[in-house]
C-alpha positions as CSV (number, residue, x, y, z in Angstrom):
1,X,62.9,77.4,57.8
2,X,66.1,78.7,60.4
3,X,67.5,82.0,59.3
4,X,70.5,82.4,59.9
5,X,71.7,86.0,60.6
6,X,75.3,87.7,61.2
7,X,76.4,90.8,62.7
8,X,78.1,92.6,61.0
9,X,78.8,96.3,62.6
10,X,75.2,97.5,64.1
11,X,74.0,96.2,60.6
12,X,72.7,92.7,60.2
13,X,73.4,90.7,56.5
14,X,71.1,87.6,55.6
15,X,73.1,84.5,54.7
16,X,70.0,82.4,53.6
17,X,68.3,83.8,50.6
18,X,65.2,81.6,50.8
19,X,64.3,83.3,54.4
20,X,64.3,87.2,53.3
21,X,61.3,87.9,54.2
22,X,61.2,86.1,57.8
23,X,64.4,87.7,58.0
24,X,63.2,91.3,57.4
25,X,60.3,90.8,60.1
26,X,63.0,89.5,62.5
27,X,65.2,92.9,61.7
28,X,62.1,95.1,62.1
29,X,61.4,93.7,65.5
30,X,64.9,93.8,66.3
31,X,64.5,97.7,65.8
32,X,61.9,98.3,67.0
33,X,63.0,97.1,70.2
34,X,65.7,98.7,70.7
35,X,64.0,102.1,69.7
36,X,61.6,101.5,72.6
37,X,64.5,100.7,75.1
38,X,63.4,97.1,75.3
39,X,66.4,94.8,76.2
40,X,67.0,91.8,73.5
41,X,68.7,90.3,76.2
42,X,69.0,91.0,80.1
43,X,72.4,91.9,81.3
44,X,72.9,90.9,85.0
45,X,74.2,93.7,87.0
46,X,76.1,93.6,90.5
47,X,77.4,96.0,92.9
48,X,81.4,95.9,93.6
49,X,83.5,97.8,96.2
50,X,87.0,98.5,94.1
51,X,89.6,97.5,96.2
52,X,92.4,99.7,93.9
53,X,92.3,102.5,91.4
54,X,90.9,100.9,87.9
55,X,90.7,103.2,84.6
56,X,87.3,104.7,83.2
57,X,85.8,102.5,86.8
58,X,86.4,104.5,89.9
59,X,89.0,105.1,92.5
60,X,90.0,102.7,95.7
61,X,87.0,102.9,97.6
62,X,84.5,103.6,95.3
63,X,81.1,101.3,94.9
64,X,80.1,100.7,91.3
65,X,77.7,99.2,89.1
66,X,79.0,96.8,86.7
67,X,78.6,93.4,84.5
68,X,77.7,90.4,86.7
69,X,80.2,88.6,84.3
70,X,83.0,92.0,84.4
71,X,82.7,92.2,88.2
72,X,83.2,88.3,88.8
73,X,85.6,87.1,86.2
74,X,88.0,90.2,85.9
75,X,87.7,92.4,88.9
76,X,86.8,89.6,91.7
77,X,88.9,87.1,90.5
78,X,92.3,89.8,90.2
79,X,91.5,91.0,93.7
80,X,90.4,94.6,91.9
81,X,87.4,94.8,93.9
82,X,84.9,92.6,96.6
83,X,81.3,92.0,96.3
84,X,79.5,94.8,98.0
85,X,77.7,93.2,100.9
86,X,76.5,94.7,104.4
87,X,79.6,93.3,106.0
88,X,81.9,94.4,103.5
89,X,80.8,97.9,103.3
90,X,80.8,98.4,107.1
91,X,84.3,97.4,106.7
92,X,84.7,100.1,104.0
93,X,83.2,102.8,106.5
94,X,85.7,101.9,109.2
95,X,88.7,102.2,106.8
96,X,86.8,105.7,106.0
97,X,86.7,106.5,109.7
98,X,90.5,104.8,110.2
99,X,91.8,107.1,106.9
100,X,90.3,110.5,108.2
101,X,92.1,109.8,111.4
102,X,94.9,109.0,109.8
103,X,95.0,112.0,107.4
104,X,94.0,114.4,110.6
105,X,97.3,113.4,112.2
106,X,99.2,113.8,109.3
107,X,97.5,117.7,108.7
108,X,98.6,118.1,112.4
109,X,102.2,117.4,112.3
110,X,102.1,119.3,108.9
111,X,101.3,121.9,111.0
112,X,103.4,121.8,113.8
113,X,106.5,121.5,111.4
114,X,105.3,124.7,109.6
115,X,105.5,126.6,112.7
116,X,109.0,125.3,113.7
117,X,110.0,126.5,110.1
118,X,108.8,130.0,111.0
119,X,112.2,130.2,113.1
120,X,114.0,128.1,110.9
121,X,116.7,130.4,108.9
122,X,119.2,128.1,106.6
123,X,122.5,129.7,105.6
124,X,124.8,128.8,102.5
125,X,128.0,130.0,101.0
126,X,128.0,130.8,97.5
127,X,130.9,132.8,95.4
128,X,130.5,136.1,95.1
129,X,132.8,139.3,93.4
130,X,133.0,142.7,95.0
131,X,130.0,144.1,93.3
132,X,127.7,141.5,94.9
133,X,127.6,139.1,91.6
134,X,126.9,136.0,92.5
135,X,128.8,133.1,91.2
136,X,126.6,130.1,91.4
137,X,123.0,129.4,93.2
138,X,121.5,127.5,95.9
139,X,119.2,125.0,94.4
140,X,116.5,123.2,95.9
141,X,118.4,119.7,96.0
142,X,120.8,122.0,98.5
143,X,118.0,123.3,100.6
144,X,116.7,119.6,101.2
145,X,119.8,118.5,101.7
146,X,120.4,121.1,104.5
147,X,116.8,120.5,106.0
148,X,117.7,116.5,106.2
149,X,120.7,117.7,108.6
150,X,118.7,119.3,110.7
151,X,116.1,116.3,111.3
152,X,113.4,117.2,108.8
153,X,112.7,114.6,106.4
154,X,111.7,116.8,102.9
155,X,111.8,115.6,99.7
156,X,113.0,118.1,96.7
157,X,109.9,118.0,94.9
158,X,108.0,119.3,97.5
159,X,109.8,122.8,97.8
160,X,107.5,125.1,95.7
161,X,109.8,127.7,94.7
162,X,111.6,125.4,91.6
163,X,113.8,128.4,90.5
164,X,117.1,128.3,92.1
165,X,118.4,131.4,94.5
166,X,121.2,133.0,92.6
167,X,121.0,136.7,94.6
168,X,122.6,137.1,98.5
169,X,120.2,138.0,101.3
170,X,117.6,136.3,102.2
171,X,114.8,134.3,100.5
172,X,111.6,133.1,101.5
173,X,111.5,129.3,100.3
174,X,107.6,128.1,100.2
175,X,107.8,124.2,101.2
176,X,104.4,122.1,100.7
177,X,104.5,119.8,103.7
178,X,101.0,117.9,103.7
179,X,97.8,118.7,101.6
180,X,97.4,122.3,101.7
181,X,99.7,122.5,104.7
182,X,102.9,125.0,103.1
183,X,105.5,126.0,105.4
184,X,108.4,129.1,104.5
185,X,111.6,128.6,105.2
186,X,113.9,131.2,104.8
187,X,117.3,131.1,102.9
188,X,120.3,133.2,103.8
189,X,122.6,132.8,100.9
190,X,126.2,135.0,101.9
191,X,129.0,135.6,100.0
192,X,132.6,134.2,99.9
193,X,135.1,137.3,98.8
């Protein structure tokens, strides 16, 4: 007799009616397999660097265990990831070495701008009445604006004070420049009578 046997959710249902009983002895083993951690069938597993960022995987970089069948058919074949060989992680640990130097160069120049910002002061004009009210404010588009004159390349988003200056005087402006590197500018907003 064949039995024949669907799936249907982690439940099995017995399509031939004559083979219930070879049936239930086949379901029985089934369980009891899988409550003793024995593998019904052998998944092949491989080893893959991933090339890119890939969700609920890892990050670019990264070596994971995954599907023989996942690693070669979806992340090989859409240039996601390599196979993870000798040759192609010492390549990996030279793009390490390559990126730390890289990123070490970067923190330095981070750092030599913070110290030229120590000395930096940046002046605007804003209307002003005689008690001192302010009519307007220096926003941090303005302050970015200003630093691009002056040769520094900042982008907006990286000035950490977001609120903008709406009192005259001076202001301390905190500016992240690298990773952990913040530099202070300072403001000098005056007054127009």
């Amino acid at each position: 007799y064949e039995i024949s046997l669907g799936l249907v959710g982690s439940e099995m249902c017995i399509r031939d009616r004559r083979c219930r009983r070879n049936a239930a002895v086949l379901m029985n083993l089934i369980r009891n397999c899988s409550n003793r951690s024995i593998p019904i069938s052998r998944r092949l597993i491989m080893k893959v660097i991933l090339k890119s960022d890939v969700k609920k995987l890892g990050k670019k970089g990264d070596i994971v265990d995954v599907a023989d069948g996942y690693g070669r058919n979806f992340l090989i074949a859409r240039g996601l990831a390599v196979a993870s060989t000798e040759k192609s992680r010492e390549i990996l640990a030279e793009q390490k070495e390559e990126e730390k130097k890289q990123d070490d160069a970067n923190r330095k120049a981070a750092e030599d701008v913070a110290k030229e910002f120590e000395n930096l002061i940046l002046e605007f004009h804003v209307n002003s009445g005689k008690d001192g009210r302010v009519f307007g404010s220096v926003s941090t588009k303005q302050i970015a604006e200003e630093l691009t004159k002056r040769g520094y390349k900042i982008d907006k988003r990286k000035i950490l004070d977001t609120a903008p200056i709406g009192s005259l005087g001076v202001t301390k402006v905190r500016i992240e420049l690298y990773k952990g590197v913040i530099g202070t500018v300072r403001v000098n907003v005056k007054g127009n009578d």
